[in-house]
N, C-alpha and C positions, 0 to 999 in steps of 0.2 A: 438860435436855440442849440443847445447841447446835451448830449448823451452821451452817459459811460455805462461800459459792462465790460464784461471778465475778458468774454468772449466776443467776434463779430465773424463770422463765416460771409466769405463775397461768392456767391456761386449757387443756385438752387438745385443742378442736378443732383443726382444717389448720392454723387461723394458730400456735397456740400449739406444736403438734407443728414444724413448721418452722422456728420460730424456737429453739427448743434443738437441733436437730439441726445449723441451720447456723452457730450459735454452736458448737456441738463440730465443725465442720469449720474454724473459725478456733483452734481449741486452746483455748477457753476451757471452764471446769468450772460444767457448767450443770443444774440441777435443776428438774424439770417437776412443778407441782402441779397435779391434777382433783378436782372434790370428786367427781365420778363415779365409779363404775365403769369399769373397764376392759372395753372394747367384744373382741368377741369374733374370737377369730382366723380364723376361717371364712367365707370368702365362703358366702353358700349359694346358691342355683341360679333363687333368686328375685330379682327388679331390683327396685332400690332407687329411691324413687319421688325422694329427695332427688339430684339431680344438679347436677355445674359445667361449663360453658364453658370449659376451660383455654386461655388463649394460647397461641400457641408460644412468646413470651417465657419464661411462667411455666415451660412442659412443658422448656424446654432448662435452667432453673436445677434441676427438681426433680431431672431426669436427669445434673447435674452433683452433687447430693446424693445421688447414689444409689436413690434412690426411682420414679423413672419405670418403671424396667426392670420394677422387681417388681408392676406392676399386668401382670395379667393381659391378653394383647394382645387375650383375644376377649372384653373386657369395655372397651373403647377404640373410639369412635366416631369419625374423621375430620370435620372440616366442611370441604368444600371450595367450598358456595358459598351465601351467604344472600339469601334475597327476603323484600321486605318490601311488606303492602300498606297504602293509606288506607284509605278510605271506598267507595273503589270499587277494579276490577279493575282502570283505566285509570293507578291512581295505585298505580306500584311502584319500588322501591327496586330491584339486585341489585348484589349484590358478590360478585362470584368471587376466588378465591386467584390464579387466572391471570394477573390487571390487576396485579397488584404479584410477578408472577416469586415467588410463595409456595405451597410447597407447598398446606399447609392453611390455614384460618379460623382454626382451631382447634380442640381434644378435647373429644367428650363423655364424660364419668367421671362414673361415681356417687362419692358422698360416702364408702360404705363401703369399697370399692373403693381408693380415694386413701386414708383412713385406715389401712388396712391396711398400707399399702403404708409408710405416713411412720413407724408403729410397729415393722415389721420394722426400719426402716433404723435408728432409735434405738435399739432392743435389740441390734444388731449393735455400734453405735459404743458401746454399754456408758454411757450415759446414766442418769442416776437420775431415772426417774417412778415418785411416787407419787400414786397414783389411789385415790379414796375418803380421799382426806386434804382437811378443812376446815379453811378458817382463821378464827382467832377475832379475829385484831388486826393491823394493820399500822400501823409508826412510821420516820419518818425521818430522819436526822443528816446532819451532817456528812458522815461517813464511810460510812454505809452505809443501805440501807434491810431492815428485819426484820419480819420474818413472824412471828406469833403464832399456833401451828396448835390447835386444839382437845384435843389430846395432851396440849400445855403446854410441846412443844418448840417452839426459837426457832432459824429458820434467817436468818440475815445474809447478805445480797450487794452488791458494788459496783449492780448495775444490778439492778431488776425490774420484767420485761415487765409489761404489765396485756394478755392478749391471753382475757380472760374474760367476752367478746360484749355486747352493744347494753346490758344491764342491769349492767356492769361494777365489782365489789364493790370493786375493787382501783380506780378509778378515784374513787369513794365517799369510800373512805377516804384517797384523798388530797386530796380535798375541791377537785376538778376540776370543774366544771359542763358543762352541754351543750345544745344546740338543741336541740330534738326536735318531730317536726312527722309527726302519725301520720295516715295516708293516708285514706278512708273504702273504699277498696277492699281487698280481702283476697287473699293469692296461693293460688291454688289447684292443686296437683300430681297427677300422677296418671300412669300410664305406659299405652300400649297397644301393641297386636298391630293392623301395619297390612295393609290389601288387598292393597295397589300398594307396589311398592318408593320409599322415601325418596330415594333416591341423594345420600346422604351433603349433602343441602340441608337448612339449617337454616329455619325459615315463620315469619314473624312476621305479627300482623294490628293494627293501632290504629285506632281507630275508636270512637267514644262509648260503647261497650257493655264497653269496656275492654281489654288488651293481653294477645292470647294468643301464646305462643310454643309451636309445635311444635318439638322438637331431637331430632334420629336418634339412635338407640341403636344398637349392632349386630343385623343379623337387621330382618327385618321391623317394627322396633320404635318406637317413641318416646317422648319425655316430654316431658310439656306442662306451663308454667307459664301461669296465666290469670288475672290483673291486673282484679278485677272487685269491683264492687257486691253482685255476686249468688250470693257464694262460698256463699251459708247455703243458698240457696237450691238451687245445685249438686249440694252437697253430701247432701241429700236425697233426691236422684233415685236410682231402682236402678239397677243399672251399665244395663241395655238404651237406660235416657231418658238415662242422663250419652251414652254412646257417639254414640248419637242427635244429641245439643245439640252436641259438641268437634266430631263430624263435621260437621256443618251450618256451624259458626261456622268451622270452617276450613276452608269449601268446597268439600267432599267431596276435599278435592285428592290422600289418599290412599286415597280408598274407605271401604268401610265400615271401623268398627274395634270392637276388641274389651278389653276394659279387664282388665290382668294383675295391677295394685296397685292397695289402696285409696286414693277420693282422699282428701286431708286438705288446709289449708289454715292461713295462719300472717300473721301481720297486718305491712302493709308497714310500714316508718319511714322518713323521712330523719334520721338525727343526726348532728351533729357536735358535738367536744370543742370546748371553746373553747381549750387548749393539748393539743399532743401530749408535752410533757414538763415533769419537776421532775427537782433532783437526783435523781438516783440512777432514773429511775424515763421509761420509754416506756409510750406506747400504742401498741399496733398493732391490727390489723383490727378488726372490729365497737367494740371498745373503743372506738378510734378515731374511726368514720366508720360509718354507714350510709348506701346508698342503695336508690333505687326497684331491683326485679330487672328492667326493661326492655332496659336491657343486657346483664346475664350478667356485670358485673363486680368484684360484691361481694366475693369471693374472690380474683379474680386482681388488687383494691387492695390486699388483706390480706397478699399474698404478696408486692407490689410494696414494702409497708409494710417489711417484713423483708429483703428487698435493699436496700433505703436503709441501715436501721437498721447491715445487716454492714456496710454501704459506709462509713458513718459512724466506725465503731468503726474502723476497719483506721486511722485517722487520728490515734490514739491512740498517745503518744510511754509512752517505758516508766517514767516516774514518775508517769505519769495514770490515774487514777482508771477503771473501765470505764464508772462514774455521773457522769463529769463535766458538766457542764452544757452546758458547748460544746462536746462534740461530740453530746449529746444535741440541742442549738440547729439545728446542721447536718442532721442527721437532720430534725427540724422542718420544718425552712425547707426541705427536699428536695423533703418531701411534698407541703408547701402547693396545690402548682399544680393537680396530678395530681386530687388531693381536689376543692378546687375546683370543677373545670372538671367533673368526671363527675355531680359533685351536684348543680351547675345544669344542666347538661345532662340528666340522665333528671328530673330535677323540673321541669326547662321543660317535657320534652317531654310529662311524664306528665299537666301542665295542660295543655295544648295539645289533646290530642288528647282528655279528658274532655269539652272544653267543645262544645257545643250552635248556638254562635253561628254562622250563616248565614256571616258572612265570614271567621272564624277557619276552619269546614271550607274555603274554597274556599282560601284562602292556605296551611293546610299543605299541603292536597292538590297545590297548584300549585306550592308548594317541593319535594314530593318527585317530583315529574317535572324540575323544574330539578337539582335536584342529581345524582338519575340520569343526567342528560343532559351535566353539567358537568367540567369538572378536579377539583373540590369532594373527586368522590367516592376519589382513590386514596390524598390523602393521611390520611380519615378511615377508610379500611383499614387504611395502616400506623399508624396511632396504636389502633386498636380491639386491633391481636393482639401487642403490645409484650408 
């Protein structure tokens, strides 16, 4: 048996669910492969320990896709304003939404939350995902590039996404290479129940002992990611000694806490492809790019990766190909920068602040009171919630 379509997305996570849904908002016939399961319709009443940082960039494109509405608004966090410390109290960052006339920072959203939300919107627009379908081969022409599924059927498309995370099978097999440069620190998650109200401020702390970020949830809540050495070790502790350690290392700043999800933890990467396209054939998100979590914007590259990509395509005259090279090239070349600059930037910053050295602390420490103090800091606001 065989099948053709414009499109064929291999990957079901955000990046991969949004990129067929807004390929079917340009009118194109696009079909989403997961070798997973199909994640379950139900929020339940428990918070999910995996969360994102959404831009307002990203959060005005999903709600142009129809997807924002339907997350649930008492499951949507505001940031309206972030602090960041060094090594001491004296050395802080703040960015408020204010300094740039912006409402918010940006949304905290669980993972499952935002899935739900990208799968109602493609069930509606009548999209073909098949979930629990593996592939056994991928080949590319000319004319098309074709999927060999485990079944023995062969599906055909002009263009197919690789958007099937940091180990990317579809990236493999078209025998694409990549950087890879695996951190010694591990990210550690985990949510709580706080004393003292968050007020919608996101906390960051850098400092040798590694990068934790407190991010408000709604209610009393938050979820910490913690950029450390000492994940194993963490991770050992019963909740009373974890509660104890997050509270201390985030300086009591919201009281005592109390821990609502297990923690678990998941090893950092920086990677990059060495091309984001062939005939017929994109990367986007993790496929793509990995970087450090110090920013929060793993995701919102992934989704930035897929407004290129539509942007790209719309460029296409009507005897061209959806897999053409050059407008795959444009696509390419769009990203380049964006990629770039975010992946030297949290890998500068993540050496930076690991290191030990007597004048590396006192020169970050003393750039991030200049920058707080400087013009520096509004236009690297408006650049962070694009």
């Amino acid at each position: 048996m065989s099948t053709r379509a414009e499109m064929v997305v291999v990957g079901g996570g955000l990046v991969g669910l949004a990129t067929a849904l807004a390929a079917t908002h340009q009118g194109m016939h696009a079909i989403l492969l997961d070798r997973a399961a199909r994640s379950s319709e139900e929020l339940t009443h428990d918070w999910d320990s995996r969360i994102y940082a959404i831009t307002p960039g990203n959060a005005e494109w999903l709600a142009a896709l129809g997807v924002w509405s339907r997350i649930p608004a008492e499951r949507i966090c505001p940031i309206d304003r972030m602090m960041v410390w060094g090594d001491s109290d004296q050395d802080q960052l703040h960015f408020d939404a204010e300094d740039i006339g912006a409402s918010q920072l940006g949304f905290i959203v669980e993972n499952s939350a935002l899935q739900q939300a990208l799968l109602q919107a493609l069930d509606e627009a009548g999209v073909d995902m098949r979930f629990a379908t593996a592939c056994a081969g991928a080949s590319f022409s000319d004319k098309a590039a074709t999927l060999t599924l485990e079944s023995g059927e062969k599906i055909s498309a002009d263009l197919l996404v690789a958007a099937d995370g940091g180990a990317s099978w579809v990236r493999q097999q078209a025998g694409i290479s990549s950087d890879k440069h695996v951190y010694a620190q591990q990210g550690l998650v985990a949510n709580f129940e706080t004393t003292l109200l968050h007020g919608n401020i996101a906390r960051q702390w850098l400092n040798k002992d590694g990068i934790l970020a407190w991010l408000p949830l709604p209610g009393n809540r938050i979820s910490i990611v913690w950029s450390t050495e000492g994940a194993k070790e963490l991770l050992a502790l019963d909740a009373a000694a974890l509660e104890a350690r997050v509270a201390e290392a985030g300086q009591r700043a919201l009281g005592a806490l109390r821990l609502i999800t297990p923690a678990a933890a998941f090893p950092l990467v920086k990677q990059t492809s060495h091309v984001l396209v062939k005939p017929h054939l994109a990367l986007v998100g993790d496929a793509a790019h990995q970087v450090h979590p110090l920013a929060g914007q793993g995701v919102n590259l992934g989704f930035r990766d897929v407004v290129s990509l539509m942007h790209s395509l719309t460029r296409r005259h009507a005897l061209q190909s959806w897999g053409d090279i050059q407008l795959l090239r444009h696509y390419e070349r769009s990203r380049k920068t964006d990629m770039v600059s975010l992946q030297g930037l949290t890998h500068g910053l993540q050496l930076l602040f690991a290191s030990e050295h007597p004048v590396l602390r006192r020169l970050r420490n003393h750039g991030m009171r200049l920058v707080d103090a400087s013009a520096l800091k509004k236009p690297l606001i408006q650049h962070a919630i694009i």
